[in-house]
C-alpha positions in Angstrom: -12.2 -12.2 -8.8 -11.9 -16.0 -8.2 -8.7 -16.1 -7.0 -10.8 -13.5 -4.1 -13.0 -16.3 -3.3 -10.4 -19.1 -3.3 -7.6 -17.4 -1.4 -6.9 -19.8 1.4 -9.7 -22.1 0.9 -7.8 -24.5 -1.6 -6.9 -27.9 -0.8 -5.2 -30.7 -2.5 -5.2 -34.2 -2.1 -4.4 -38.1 -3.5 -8.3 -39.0 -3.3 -11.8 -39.0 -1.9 -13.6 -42.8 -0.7 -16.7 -41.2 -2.9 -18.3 -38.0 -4.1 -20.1 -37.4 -0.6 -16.5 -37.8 1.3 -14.9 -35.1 -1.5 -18.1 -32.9 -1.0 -16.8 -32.5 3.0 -13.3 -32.5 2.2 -14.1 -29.3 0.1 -16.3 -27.8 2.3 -13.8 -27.9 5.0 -12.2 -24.3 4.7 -15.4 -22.8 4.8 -16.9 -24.7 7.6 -13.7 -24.0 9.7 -13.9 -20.3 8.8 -17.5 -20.0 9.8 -18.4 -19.2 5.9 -20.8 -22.1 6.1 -22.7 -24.5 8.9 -23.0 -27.9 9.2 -25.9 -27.6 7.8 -25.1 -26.2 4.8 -23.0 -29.1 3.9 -25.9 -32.0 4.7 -27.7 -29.7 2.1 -25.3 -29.8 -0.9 -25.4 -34.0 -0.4 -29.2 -34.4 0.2 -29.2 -32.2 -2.9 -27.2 -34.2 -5.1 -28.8 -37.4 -3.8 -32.3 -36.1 -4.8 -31.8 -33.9 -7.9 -28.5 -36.3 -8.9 -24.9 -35.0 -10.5 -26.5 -31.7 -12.1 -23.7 -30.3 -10.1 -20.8 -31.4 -12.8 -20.3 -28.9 -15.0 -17.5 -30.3 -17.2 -15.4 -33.4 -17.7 -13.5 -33.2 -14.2 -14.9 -30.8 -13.0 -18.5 -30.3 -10.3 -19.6 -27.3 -8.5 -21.8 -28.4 -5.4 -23.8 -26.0 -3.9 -27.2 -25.7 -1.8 -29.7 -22.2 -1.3 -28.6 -19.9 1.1 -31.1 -20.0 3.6 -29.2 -23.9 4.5 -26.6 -22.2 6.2 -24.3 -19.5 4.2 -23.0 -16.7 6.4 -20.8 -15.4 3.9 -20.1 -15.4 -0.1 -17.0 -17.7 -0.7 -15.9 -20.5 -2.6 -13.7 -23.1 -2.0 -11.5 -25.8 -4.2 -10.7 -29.4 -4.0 -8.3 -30.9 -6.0 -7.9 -34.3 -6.5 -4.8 -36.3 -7.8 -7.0 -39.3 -8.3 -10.5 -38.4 -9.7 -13.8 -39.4 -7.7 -17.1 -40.7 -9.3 -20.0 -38.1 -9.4 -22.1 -40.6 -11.2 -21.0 -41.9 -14.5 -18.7 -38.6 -14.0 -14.7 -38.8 -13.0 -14.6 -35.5 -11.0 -11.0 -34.2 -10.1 -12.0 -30.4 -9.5 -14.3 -29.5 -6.9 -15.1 -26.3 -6.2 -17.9 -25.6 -3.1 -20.2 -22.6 -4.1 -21.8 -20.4 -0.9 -23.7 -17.2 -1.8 -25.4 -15.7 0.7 -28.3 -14.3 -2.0 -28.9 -14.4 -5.5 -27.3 -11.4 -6.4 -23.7 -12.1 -4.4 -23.3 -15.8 -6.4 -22.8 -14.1 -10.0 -20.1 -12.4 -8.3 -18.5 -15.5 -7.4 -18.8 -17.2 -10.3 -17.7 -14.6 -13.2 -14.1 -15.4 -12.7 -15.2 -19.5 -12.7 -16.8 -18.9 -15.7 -13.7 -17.6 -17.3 -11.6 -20.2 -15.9 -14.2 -23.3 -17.1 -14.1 -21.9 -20.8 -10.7 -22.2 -21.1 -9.9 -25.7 -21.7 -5.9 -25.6 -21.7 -6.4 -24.1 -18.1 -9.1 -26.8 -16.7 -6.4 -29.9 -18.1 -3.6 -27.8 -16.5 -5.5 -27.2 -13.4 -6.5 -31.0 -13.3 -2.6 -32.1 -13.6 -1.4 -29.6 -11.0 0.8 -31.3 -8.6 1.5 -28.6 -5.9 -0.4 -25.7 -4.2 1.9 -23.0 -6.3 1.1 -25.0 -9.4 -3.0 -24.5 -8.5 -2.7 -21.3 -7.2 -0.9 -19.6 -10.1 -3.5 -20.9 -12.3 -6.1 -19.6 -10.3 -4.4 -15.9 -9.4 -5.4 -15.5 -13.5 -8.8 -15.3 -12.9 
């Protein structure tokens, strides 16, 4: 199911200047594909700014994400991956994966292969050290 979601919407890179910078970085495939506005990304930051990092879920690893009515068109996901982790916080963030559901209902979709995939803590280090696109990929084609 994730791998669905993140097909085409993965990229990887040396490093972010700050958690706001590696929240657009992220968002990028989804803005591009019309998955998500503008607006929808100015959300996820004023989010995090007011509420603060409730968005990392893990060691390495945050999920930003806003309501639907800020701009989702579609369900999708998208993944950054960092090869130098940002701070989120007192946080080092390496993983970050954009959430867009376009309801309620369509997010649990999106998320049961995640959860999968965040419970297995072999997989989260593996996916943190991954070098190359094949390397992220085949990790993610699991779930």
């Amino acid at each position: 199911m994730l791998k669905e979601f993140l097909n085409g919407n993965i990229n990887l890179t040396e490093s972010a200047s700050d958690w706001e910078e590696s929240v657009r970085i992220a968002a990028k495939p989804l803005l591009e594909k019309g998955f998500i506005s503008e607006n929808y990304v100015n959300s996820m930051t004023n989010d995090i700014k007011r509420l603060g990092f409730y968005i990392v879920l893990r060691e390495g690893v945050a999920m930003p994400h806003s309501r639907p009515e800020n701009g989702v068109s579609r369900t999708s996901m998208s993944l950054l991956k960092l090869e130098n982790p940002v701070n989120y916080g007192d946080n080092k963030v390496k993983l970050i994966f954009i959430l867009a559901a376009e309801d309620s209902e369509k997010h649990i979709e999106a998320l049961t292969g995640f959860s999968e995939l965040l419970q297995d803590d072999d997989e989260v280090e593996a996916l943190m050290n991954a070098k190359t696109m094949e390397e992220v990929t085949n990790i993610i084609n699991k779930y």
